[in-house]
Structures are given as C-alpha cells and as structure tokens.
C-alpha positions as CSV (number, residue, x, y, z in Angstrom):
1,X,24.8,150.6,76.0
2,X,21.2,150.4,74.8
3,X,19.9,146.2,75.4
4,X,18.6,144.5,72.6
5,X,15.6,142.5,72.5
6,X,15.0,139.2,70.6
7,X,10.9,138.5,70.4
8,X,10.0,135.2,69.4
9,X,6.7,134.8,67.9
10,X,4.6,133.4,65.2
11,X,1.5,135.8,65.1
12,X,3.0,138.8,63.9
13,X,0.7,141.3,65.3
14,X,2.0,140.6,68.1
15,X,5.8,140.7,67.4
16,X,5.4,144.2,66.0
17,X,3.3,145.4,68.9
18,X,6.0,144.3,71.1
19,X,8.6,146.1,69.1
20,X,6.6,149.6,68.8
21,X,6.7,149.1,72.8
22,X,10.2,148.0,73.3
23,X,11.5,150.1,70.8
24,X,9.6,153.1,72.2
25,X,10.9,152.8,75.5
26,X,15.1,152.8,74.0
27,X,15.7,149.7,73.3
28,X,16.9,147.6,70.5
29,X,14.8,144.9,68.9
30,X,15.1,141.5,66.4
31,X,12.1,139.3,65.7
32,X,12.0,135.5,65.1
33,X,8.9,133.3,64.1
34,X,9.9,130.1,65.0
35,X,12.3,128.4,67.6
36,X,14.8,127.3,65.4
37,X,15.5,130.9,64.0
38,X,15.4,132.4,67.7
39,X,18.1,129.7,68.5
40,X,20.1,130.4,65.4
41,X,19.8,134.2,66.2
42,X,20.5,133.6,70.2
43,X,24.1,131.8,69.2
44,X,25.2,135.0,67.1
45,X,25.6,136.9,70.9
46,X,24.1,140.0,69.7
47,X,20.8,139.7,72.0
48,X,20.8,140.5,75.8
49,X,17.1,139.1,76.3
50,X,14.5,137.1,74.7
51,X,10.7,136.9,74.8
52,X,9.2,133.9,74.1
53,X,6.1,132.4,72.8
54,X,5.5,129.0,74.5
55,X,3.1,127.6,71.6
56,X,5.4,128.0,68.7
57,X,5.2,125.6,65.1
58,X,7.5,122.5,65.4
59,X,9.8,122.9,68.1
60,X,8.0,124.7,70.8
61,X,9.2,127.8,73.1
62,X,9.6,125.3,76.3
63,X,12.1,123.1,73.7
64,X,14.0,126.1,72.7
65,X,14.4,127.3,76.3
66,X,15.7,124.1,77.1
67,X,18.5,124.6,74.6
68,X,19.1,128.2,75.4
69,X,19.9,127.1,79.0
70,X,21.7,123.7,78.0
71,X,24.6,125.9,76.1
72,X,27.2,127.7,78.3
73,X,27.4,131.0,76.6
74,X,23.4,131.2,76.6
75,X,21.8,129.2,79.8
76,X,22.0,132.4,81.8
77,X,20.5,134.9,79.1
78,X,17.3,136.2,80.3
79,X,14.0,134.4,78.5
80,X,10.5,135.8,79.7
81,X,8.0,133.2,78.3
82,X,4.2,134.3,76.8
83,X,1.8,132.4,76.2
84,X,-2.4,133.0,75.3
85,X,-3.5,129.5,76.6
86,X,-0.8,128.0,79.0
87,X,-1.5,125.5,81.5
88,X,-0.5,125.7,84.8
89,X,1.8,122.3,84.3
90,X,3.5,124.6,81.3
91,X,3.9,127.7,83.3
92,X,5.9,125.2,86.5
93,X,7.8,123.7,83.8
94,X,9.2,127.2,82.8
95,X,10.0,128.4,85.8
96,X,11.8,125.2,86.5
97,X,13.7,125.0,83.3
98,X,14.9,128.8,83.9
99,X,12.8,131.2,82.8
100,X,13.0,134.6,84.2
101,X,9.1,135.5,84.1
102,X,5.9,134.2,82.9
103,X,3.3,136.2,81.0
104,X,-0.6,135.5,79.7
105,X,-1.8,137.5,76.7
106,X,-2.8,139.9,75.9
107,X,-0.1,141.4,77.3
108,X,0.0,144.5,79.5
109,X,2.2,147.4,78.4
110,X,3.8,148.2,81.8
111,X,4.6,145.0,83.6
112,X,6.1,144.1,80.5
113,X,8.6,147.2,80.5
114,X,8.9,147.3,83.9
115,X,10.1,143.0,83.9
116,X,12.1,143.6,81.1
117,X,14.1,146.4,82.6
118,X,14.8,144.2,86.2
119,X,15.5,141.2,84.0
120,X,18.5,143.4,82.4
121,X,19.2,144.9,85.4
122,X,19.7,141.8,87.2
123,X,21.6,140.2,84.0
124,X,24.0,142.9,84.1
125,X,24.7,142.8,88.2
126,X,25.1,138.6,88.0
127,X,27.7,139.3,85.3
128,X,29.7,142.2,87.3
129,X,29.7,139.5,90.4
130,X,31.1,136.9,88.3
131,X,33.8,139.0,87.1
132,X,34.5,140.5,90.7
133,X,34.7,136.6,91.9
134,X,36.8,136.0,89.0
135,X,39.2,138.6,90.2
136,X,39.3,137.6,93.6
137,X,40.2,133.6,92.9
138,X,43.2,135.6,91.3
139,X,44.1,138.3,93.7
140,X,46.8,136.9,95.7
141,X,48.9,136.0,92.3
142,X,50.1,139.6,91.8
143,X,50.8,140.5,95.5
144,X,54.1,141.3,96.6
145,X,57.1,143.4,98.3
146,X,59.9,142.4,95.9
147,X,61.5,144.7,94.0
148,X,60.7,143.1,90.9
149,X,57.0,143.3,91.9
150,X,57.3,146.4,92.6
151,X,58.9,147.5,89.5
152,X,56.3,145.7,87.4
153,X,53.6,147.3,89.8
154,X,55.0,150.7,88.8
155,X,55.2,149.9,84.7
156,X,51.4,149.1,85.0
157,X,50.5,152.4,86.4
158,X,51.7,154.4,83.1
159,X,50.8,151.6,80.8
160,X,47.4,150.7,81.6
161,X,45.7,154.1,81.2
162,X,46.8,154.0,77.6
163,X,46.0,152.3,74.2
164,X,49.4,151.7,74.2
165,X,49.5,147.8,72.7
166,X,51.3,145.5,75.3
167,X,53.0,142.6,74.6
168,X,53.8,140.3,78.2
169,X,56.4,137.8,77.8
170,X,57.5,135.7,80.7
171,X,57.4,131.7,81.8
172,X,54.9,129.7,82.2
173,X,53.2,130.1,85.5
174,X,54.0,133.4,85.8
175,X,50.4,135.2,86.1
176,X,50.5,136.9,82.7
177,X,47.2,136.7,82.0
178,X,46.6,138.9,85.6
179,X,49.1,141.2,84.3
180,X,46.5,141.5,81.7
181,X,43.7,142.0,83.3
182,X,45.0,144.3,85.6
183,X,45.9,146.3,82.9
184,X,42.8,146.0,81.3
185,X,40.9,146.8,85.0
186,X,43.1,150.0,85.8
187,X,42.4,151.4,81.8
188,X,39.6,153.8,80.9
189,X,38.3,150.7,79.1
190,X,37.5,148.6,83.0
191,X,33.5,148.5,82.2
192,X,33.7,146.9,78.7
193,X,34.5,143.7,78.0
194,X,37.9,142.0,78.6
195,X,38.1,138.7,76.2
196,X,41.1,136.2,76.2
197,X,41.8,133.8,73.5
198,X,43.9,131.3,73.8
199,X,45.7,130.6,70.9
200,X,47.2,127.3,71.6
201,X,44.6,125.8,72.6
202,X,42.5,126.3,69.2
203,X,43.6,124.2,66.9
204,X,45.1,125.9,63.8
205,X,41.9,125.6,61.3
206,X,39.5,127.4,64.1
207,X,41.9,130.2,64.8
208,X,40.8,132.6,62.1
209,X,36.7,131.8,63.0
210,X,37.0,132.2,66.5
211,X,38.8,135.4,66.1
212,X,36.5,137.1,63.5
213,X,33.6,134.9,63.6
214,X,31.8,133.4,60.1
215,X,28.7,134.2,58.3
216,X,26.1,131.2,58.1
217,X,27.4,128.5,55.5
218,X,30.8,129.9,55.5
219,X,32.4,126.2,55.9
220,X,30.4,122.9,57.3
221,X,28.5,123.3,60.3
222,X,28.3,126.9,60.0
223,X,24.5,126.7,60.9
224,X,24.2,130.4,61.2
225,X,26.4,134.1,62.2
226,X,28.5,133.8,65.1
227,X,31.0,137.1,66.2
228,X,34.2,136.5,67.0
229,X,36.6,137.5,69.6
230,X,37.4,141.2,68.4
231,X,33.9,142.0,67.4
232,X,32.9,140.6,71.6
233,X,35.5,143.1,73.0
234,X,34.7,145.9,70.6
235,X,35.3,149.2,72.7
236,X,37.6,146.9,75.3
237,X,40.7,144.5,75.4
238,X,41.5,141.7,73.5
239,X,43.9,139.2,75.1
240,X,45.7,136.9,72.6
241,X,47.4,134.2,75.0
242,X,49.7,132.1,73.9
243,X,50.5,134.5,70.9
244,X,53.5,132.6,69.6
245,X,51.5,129.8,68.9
246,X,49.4,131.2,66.1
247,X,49.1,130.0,62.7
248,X,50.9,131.7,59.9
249,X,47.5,132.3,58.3
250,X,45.9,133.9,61.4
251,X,49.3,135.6,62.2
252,X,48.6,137.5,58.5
253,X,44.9,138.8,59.4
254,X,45.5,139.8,62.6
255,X,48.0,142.0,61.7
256,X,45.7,143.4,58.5
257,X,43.2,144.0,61.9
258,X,45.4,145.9,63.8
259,X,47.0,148.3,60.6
260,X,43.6,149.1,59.6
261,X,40.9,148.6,62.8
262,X,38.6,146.4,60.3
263,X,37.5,142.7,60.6
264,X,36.1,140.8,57.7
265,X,34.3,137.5,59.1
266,X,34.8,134.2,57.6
267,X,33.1,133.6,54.4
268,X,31.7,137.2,54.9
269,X,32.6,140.3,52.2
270,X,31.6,143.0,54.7
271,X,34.4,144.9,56.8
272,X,33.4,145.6,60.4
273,X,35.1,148.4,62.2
274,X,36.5,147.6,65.6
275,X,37.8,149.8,68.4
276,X,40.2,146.8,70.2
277,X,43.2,147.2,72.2
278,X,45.1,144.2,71.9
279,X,47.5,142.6,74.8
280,X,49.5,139.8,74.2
281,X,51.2,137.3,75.9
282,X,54.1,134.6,75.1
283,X,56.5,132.0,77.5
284,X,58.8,131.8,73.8
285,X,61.7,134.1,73.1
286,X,59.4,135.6,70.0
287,X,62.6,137.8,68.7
288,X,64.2,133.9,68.2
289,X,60.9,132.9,66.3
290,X,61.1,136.0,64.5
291,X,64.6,135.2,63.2
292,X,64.0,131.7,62.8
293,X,60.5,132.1,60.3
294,X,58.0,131.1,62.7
295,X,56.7,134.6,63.4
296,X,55.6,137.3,61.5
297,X,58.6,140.7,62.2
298,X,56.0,142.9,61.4
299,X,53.3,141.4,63.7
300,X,56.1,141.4,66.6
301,X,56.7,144.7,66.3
302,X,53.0,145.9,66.1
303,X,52.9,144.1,69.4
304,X,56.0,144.9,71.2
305,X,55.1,148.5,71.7
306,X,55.4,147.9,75.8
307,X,57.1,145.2,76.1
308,X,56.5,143.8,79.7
309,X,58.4,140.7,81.2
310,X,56.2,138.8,84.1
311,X,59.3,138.1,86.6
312,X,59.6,134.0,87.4
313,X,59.0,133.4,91.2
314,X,62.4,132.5,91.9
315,X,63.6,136.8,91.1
316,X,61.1,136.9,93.6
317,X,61.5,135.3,96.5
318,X,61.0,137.3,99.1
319,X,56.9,137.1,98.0
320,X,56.6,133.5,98.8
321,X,55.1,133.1,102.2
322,X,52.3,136.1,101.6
323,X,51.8,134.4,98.4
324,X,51.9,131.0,100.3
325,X,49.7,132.3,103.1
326,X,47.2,134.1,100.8
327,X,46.5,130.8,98.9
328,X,45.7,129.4,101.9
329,X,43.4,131.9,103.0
330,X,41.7,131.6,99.4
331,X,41.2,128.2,99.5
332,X,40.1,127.9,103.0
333,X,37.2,130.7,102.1
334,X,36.1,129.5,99.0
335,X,35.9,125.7,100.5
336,X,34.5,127.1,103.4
337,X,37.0,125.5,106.0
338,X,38.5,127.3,108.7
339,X,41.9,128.5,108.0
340,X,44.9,126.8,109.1
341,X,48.2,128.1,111.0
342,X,51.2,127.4,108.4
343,X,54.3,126.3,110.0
344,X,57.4,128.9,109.7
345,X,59.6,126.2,108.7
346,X,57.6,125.4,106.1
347,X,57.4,129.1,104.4
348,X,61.4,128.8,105.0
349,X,61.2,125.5,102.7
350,X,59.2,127.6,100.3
351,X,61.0,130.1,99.8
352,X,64.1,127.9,99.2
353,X,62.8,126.3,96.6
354,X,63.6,126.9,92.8
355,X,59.9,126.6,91.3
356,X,60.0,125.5,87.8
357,X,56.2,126.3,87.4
358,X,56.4,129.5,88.9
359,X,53.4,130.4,90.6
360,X,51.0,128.6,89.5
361,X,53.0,125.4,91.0
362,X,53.2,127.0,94.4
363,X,49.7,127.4,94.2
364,X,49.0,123.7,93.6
365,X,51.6,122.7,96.1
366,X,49.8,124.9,98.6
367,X,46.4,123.9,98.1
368,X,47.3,120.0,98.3
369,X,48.7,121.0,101.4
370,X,45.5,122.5,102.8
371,X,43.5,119.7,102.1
372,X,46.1,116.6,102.8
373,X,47.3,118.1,106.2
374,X,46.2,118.1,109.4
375,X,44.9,120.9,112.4
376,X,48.3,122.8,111.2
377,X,50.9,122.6,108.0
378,X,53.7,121.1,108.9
379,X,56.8,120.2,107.5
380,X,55.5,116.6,107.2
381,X,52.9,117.9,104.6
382,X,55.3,119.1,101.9
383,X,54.9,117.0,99.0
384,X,58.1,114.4,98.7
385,X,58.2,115.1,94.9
386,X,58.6,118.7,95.2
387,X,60.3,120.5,98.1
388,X,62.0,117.8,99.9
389,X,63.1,116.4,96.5
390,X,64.6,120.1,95.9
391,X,66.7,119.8,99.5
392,X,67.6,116.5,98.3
393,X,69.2,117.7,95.2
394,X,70.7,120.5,97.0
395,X,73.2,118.2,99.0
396,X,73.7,116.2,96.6
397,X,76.1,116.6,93.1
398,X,74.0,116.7,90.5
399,X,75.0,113.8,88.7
400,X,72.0,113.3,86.1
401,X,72.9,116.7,84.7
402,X,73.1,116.1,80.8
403,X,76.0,116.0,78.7
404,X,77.7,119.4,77.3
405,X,78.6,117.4,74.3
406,X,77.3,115.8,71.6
407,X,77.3,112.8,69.8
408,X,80.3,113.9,67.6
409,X,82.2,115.1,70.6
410,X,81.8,118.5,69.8
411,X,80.5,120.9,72.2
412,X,76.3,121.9,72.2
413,X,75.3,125.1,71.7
414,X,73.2,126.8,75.2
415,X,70.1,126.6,73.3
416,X,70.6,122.9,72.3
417,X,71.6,121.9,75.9
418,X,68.8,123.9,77.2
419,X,66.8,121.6,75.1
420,X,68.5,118.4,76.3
421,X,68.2,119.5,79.4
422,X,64.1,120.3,79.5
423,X,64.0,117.0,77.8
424,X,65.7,114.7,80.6
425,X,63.6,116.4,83.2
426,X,60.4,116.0,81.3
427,X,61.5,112.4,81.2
428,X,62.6,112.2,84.9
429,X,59.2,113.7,86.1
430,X,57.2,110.9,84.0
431,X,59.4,108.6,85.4
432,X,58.5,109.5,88.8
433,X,55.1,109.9,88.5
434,X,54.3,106.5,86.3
435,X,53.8,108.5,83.1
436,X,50.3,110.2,84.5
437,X,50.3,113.1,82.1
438,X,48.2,115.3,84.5
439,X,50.3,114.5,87.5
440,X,53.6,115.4,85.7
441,X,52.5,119.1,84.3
442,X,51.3,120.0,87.9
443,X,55.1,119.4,89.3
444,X,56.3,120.8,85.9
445,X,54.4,123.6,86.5
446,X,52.6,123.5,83.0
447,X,49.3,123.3,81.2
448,X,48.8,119.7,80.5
449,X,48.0,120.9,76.9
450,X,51.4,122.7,76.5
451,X,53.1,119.3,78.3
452,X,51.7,117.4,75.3
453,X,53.6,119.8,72.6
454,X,56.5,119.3,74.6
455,X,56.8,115.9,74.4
456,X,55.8,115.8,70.9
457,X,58.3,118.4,69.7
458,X,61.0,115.6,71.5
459,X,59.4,112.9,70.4
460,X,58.9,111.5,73.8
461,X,56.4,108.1,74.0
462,X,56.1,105.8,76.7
463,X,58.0,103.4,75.1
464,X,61.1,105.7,76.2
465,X,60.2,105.1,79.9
C-alpha cells in the first residue's frame, strides 16, 4: 500500500519541491496552505503522515499539531515539523507536543526521505502492536474443550478463508465479535483492516454517515469529507454489531452496498467502489423481526449466507475453569500482580452456575475476584449476588417465578412469558442493587446501553421500585 503524504505549507515553492521529491521516491502526496485546511484534510483519514510548516498564516503549525494530537483518530499520526527561522523554545515545544522530527530549511533531500520512511515504518509497527494487544486482552474468550467449542472451532476453519458473508447470532456475552475477528484473522484478508460498527450504539440519524461518510456541507457541522466505515475497510472486513438494531433507512442502503459493491457518501453524487466482506452479528431472533416488519427479508438473507450461532456458556460448561483461570492469568499480567492460586471449590461453584451474561459475566466476576481477595481465591470471595445467590435459588422453590397467565385468565404465549419473565428479573436485579444502572448490567451480563433499551421497551422507571 503506497503512504500518502499531506505537506503543509504556505510558500509554494516549497510544497511542490517537496512533492517532486516525495512523489519521486513512490509515494502519494496532498498539499495544504494553511492549518485549517491541513486539519480539515487530516480528519477525512486519507493521509498516513504530515509535514508541517511551524510559521503558517493565522493558526500556526505548533496550534494545528496540538489539535492533530488532541483528537483520538489523529494524535498518533506522524507530523514532522519545518521551519526556516525556529527558535530553539519552538523546536522543545514540538517535540513535547508530539512531533515525530524537527527540520530547518532549506531542507535536505535525503534525511528527509530517509525520516519519512522510519516515521511510516514505525507508524505501521505501533499499529500491528496495538492490534496484537488487542487480540491478546481477548484470547482466553474463545478457548475451550467443549464440544460446542469445538464444533464452532471447526465451522471457522472452512468459513474464514472465504468471502462467504457471515452472519453470527447468539446471546449477549457470548464473544461474537471474537468470532469475528477470528474469522477475519484466519481469512486471506488478516493484513487489511478489520472495522466494527456498532449499530446500536449510533443513534439512528448518524447510522447512514458513519457508514458511508459525507461530503463537506452535506448536513450541519459537516465541516469537511470524512470516509466512512466501508470505505476504512476497503479490501478487508466490515463488522456490523448489533445488526438488528439498524434503522429502516440504513437497513435499505446497506443492502443497495452489498448487491452492487458501490457506496455513495452522504450529500455526495459520486459512487465509490468497495471490495468489503461484511460479518454480522445479532443477540435477536432476526427470522422473528423479519416476520414481524422490523427487518428487511432481503437484507437477512444477503446476510445469512453462514449462519453461525456463538454457544451461551452454560452449553458449555466444561470450559469454565480454563476460562476462569485464563482471566486470571490476564488480569494479573496486564496489572502486573503476581498470579494467584484459585481454589478448586471455587471453579466447582463456577461451573455450576447458570450465567445469564455469558462470558463476559464470568469475566467480571473473575476479575472482582482478583482484586477483592486475598493471597488465594477462596470460596469466601465469590460475589453474594452472583454464585452464592445461584446455590441459594437452587435449594430453594422458585417462588418469584411469574405467572403463566394473564390478566384475563387465559394462558401467555412462551414468547410473552419470556418477556414477563426478563422483565421481573430486570426488576429484581435493580432492586438488589439500589437501582445503580451500571451495577445491575454487570450481574445481568449486559451493555449498560442495551440495559437502557430494555427497560425502556418495558417501561421500567424507578418509580416501579
């Protein structure tokens, strides 16, 4: 992939010496004049590295290096400053603020080459060790003997090295987005990019912009061209999270994007070809939104091409204690604490539990473990609202288990007692916990986000309590 080049200058002698050089050596170059159209052109994501003029009209290079670094998807973007008549204060101040080099004009053809290429270099190996820690804070969720592991272990292996669309159902908690990525990892497609979107976390009127980007002035605040998430993982996967919370609206385009491999960005005219493959994920029963109009038929079946289904933890639960014990070892590493011996009897009260979040609940439970306990996890250190709450309920009859009838007499349906049912416990849990939101989705198991749709599809206030 050949680097592009963003020089940032206001003599333009020297912006188009620099580009016969740069561009003479293979690489890719855009020009800007002025800060505030190097900023503008930084946020579209189309530049790898910038050269920058400290002495600049109005805002100055040390001010737009400033913002560079002060955004999340820029501060670690590679800026070499320039400058003809810098002070020593100026050139500190650089360095300090996060610039990768310092040059005085005139400039000299090599070092400059020879900077940019190690400043690229070095940009690309940060970004492979972030994704290589990024797999191993994850790598003890997909571990496993269980023959349901093992099954889902074996449908990777012929999925992944295809183009084969996937869609991943499963509850929440489950690890769908590592199914994902482990797909996307084990593909012919590893060393591009692998971008997730999560679609119910955008709210509905950002969907379509975050997805295919906008041109500048395409709706307010649109200050200049941004891409969007299928143009940013062009030639790798797309990950659409969360899929069955999509708007109607987005629902449409995406499904234009995947019949004809084209994007058109928002307020834009111009179709942009894209080679995506496109995984999704769902915890909904998106045949049952399908029938009941809340999801497009022929978007689910452009999807469900292999369908794969993430098995809960409780088909599983012969994996607990290495999943238990490989937490442990995780957190103790990355908090740099020396690991601690985990009681037998407490793995046996693991693995007897039902674990409504899946997972990512034993996770939690595991880690608050690590760091409440003492030289050794005992049985003493489960939590009391989750395991030993679980034993409790076991010897005793369920007597808070809702009705089978309803108001009329007449007997619910399994889908509306199912929904009775999710919403006592909701209920129970924010009893238990005094109502602290964040609290109860950890013991549900559940993105605080998604908790909040839940107890507005219910109607559940604290005035219920």
């Amino acid at each position: 992939m050949v680097a592009t080049i963003l020089v940032v200058d206001d003599e333009k002698n020297i912006r188009r010496t620099l580009r016969m050089v740069l561009e003479g050596s293979g690489f890719n170059t855009l020009e800007a004049s002025s800060a505030e159209q190097c900023l503008e052109t930084v946020q579209t994501g189309e530049v790898d590295l910038v050269i920058l003029d400290v002495r600049l009209p109005e805002m100055s290079g040390i001010e737009a290096l400033q913002k560079i670094r002060s955004e999340p998807e820029t501060r670690k973007l590679p800026v070499l400053m320039v400058s003809g008549h810098a002070s020593l204060a100026e050139a500190v101040q650089a360095v300090q603020l996060g610039a990768t080099d310092f040059f005085e004009k005139p400039l000299d053809r090599d070092r400059v080459l020879v900077t940019v290429r190690n400043a690229l270099k070095t940009w690309q190996l940060q970004r492979e060790v972030e994704q290589l820690r990024a797999d191993v804070e994850h790598r003890y969720e997909m571990i496993g003997e269980s023959d349901s592991i093992r099954a889902l272990f074996a449908q990777l292996e012929k999925v992944a090295p295809t183009n084969g669309r996937v869609l991943i159902s499963g509850e929440s908690g489950t690890g769908k987005e590592l199914i994902a990525r482990a797909i996307h990892r084990l593909s012919p497609r590893a060393d591009k990019p692998f971008v997730k979107v999560n679609c119910a976390a955008i709210p509905a009127e950002l969907i379509e912009s975050e997805l295919f980007g906008y041109e500048r002035g395409a709706f307010t605040g649109a200050q200049g061209r941004k891409k969007g998430m299928f143009e940013l993982a062009n030639g790798g996967t797309l990950f659409l999270d969360e899929i069955g919370d999509m708007s109607a609206s987005a629902q449409a385009k995406v499904l234009r994007a995947l019949q004809s491999g084209e994007i058109s960005r928002v307020g834009g005219e111009k179709s942009i070809a894209v080679d995506v493959r496109v995984l999704a994920a769902t915890n909904k029963d998106l045949e049952l939104e399908v029938r009941d109009g809340r999801f497009r038929e022929d978007l689910f079946f452009r999807l469900n091409v292999v369908p794969i289904v993430s098995p809960p933890l409780r088909d599983r639960k012969t994996d607990i204690p290495l999943l238990a014990k490989g937490f442990l070892s995780e957190f103790s590493i990355g908090n740099g604490l020396r690991e601690k011996p985990i009681d037998e009897g407490v793995l046996k009260a693991l693995r007897e539990r039902s674990w409504p979040g899946n997972v990512r609940e034993l996770r939690n439970v595991v880690e608050r473990m690590a760091i409440l306990s003492g030289d050794r996890i005992t049985l003493d250190d489960l939590p009391e609202e989750g395991v030993l709450s679980d034993a409790r309920r076991a010897s005793s009859p369920p007597s808070d288990m809702p009705s089978t009838l309803d108001e009329s007499g007449e007997r619910l349906t399994l889908r509306e007692y199912r929904s009775r049912a999710e919403k006592d416990y909701i209920l129970q849990t924010l009893d238990q916990v005094g109502w602290n939101i964040s609290r109860a989705a950890t013991i549900l198991g559940v993105e605080r986000t998604n908790l909040h749709k839940k107890m507005r599809s219910y109607g559940i206030r604290r005035e219920e309590e």
